[in-house]
C-alpha positions in Angstrom: 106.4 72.5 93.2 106.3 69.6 95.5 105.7 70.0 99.0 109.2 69.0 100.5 110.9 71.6 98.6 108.2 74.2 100.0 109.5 72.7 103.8 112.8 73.2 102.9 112.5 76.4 102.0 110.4 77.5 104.9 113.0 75.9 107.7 115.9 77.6 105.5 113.6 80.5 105.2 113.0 80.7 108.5 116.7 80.7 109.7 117.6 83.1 107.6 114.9 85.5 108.8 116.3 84.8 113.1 119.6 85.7 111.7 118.8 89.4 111.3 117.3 89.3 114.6 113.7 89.5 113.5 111.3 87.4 115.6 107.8 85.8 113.5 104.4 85.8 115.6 103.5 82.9 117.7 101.1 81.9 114.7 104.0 81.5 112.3 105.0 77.8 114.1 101.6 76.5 114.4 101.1 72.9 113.0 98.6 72.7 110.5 96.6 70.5 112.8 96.9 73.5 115.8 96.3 76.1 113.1 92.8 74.3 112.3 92.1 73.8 115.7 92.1 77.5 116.9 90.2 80.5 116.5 92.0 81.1 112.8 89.0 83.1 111.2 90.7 86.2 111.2 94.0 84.9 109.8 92.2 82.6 107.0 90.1 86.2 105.9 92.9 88.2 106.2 95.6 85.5 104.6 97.7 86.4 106.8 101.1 83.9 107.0 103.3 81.8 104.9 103.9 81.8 101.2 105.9 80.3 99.2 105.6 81.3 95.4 107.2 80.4 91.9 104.4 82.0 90.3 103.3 78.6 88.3 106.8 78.7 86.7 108.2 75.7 88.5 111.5 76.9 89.1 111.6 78.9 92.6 115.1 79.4 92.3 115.0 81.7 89.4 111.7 83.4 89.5 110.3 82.9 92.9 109.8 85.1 96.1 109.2 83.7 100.2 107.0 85.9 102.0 105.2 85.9 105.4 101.9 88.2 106.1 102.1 89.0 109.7 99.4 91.9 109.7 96.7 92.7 107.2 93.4 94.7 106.7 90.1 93.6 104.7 89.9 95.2 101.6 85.8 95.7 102.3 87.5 98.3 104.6 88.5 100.2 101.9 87.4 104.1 102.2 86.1 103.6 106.1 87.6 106.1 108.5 87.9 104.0 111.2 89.3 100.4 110.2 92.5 98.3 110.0 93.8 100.2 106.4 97.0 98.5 106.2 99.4 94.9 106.0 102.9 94.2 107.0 105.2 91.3 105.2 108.6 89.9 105.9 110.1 88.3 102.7 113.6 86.7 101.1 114.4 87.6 97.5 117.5 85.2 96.7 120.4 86.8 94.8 119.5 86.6 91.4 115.9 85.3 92.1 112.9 87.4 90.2 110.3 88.5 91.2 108.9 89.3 87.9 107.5 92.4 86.3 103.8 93.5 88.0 102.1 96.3 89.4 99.1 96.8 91.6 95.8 98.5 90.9 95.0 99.8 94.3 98.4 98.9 97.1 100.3 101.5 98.1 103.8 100.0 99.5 106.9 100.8 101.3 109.6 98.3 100.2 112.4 98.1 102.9 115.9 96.1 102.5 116.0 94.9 106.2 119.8 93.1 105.4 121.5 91.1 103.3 122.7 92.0 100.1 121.2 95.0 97.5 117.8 94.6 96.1 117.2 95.7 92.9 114.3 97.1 91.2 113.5 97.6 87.7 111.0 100.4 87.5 108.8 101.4 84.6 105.8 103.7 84.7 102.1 102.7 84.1 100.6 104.2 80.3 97.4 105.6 79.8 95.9 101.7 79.5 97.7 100.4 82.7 100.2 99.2 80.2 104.5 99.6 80.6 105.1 103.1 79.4 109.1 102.2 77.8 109.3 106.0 77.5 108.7 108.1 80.3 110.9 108.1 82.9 110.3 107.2 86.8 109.9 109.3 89.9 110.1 107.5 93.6 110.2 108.7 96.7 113.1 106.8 98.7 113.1 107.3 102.3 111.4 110.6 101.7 113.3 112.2 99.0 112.8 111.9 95.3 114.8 109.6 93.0 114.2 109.8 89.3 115.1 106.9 86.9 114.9 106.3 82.9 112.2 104.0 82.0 112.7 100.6 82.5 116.1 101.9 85.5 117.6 99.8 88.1 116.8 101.2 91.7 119.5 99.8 94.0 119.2 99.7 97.6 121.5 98.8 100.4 120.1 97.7 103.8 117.9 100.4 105.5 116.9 101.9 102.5 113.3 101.7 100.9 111.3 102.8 98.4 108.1 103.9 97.5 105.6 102.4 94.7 102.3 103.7 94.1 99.6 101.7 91.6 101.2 103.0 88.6 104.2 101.5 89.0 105.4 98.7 87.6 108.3 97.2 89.4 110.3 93.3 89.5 113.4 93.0 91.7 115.8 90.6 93.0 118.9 90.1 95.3 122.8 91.6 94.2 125.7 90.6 96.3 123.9 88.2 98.2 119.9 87.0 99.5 118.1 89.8 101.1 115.3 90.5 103.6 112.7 92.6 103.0 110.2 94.5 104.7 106.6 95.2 103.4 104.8 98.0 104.8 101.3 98.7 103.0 97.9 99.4 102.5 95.4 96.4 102.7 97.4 93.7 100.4 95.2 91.4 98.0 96.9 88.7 96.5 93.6 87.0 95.1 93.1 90.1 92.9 95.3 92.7 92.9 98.5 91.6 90.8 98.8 92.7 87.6 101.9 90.8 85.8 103.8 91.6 82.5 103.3 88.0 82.1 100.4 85.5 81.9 101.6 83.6 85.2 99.8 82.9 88.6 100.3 84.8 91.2 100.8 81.0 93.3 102.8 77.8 93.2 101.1 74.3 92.1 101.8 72.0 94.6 102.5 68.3 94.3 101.9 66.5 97.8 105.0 64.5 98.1 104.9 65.0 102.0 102.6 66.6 104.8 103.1 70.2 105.3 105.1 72.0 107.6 103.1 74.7 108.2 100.1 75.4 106.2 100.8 78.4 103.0 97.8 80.9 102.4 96.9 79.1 99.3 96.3 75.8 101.6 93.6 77.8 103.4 90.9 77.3 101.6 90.4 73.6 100.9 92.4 73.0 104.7 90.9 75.1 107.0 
């Protein structure tokens, strides 16, 4: 993926985000010179900030996802009473753009349509390996009550709604009727480790540096920062 597209898509990104009235922390516009320049340990450890993914694929537009970390815990935390045990994440699932089939092994998240069109989720439950069980049908809990699917059944939610997905479910969605925005409320995310896809794909985009970077991604911070 080369670099100017990843600009393009965070300025368009971006914009799209202000429309709904939803304003990114001061961190967000730092240049990657001012990012390296100030006390960024925290935010390089907790990877929290921009990424841009197409999962290796090299076509963002049809299996891709934009997402911004703007709070996150350490999983070392894990199991301490007293710690920062959870992450937040603003991201933009185009219409007809997957996010493709995974689950988690230990996040817990709230999935939120903040605007836009519907996002849909294909559910499936987890088998006794970790495996897609094509059987056994799905239970959620959507804004506190219980929704049950087939295997393998599209959950479709209009803006406000959310839904509920524990480890052993394995979900993929996308955008109906139009790009949406979507809110992440979770335990401590892990990207290096804890994404388990259908697929053998990365969970990050190979970048080709056509131009300099806009702001830097979370996969820039270890060889830039």
């Amino acid at each position: 993926m080369k670099r100017s597209r990843i600009n393009e898509i965070l300025r368009e990104g971006d914009a799209f985000i202000r429309s709904f009235g939803y304003i990114m922390p001061p961190f967000a516009y730092l240049s990657p010179e001012a990012l390296k320049a100030s006390d960024h340990a925290q935010i390089k450890a907790r990877r929290m900030g921009w990424d841009i993914t197409d999962y290796g694929a090299e076509n963002f537009d049809e299996m891709g996802l934009f997402l911004f970390t703007t709070r996150n815990g350490l999983s070392a935390d894990l199991g301490q009473k007293s710690a920062m045990l959870y992450a937040e994440k603003i991201m933009i699932s185009r219409e007809h753009q997957l996010s493709p089939m995974h689950r988690h092994d230990l996040k817990v998240e709230d999935i939120i349509n903040k605007g836009g069109g519907k996002l849909v989720l294909e559910l499936f439950k987890s088998d006794a390996t970790g495996g897609i069980d094509r059987d056994a049908p799905v239970t959620v809990m959507c804004d506190g009550m219980p929704r049950q699917l087939e295997a393998g059944g599209l959950l479709k939610l209009d803006p406000g709604e959310s839904v509920t997905l524990y480890p052993d479910t394995w979900h993929a969605f996308w955008g109906e009727g139009g790009d949406v925005l979507i809110g992440e409320v979770s335990t401590v995310n892990d990207d290096l480790t804890d994404n388990i896809f259908e697929q053998p794909i990365g969970r990050f985009s190979n970048i080709e540096e056509d131009e300099a970077p806009l702001h830097l991604l979370v996969s820039d911070y270890d060889d830039r920062l």
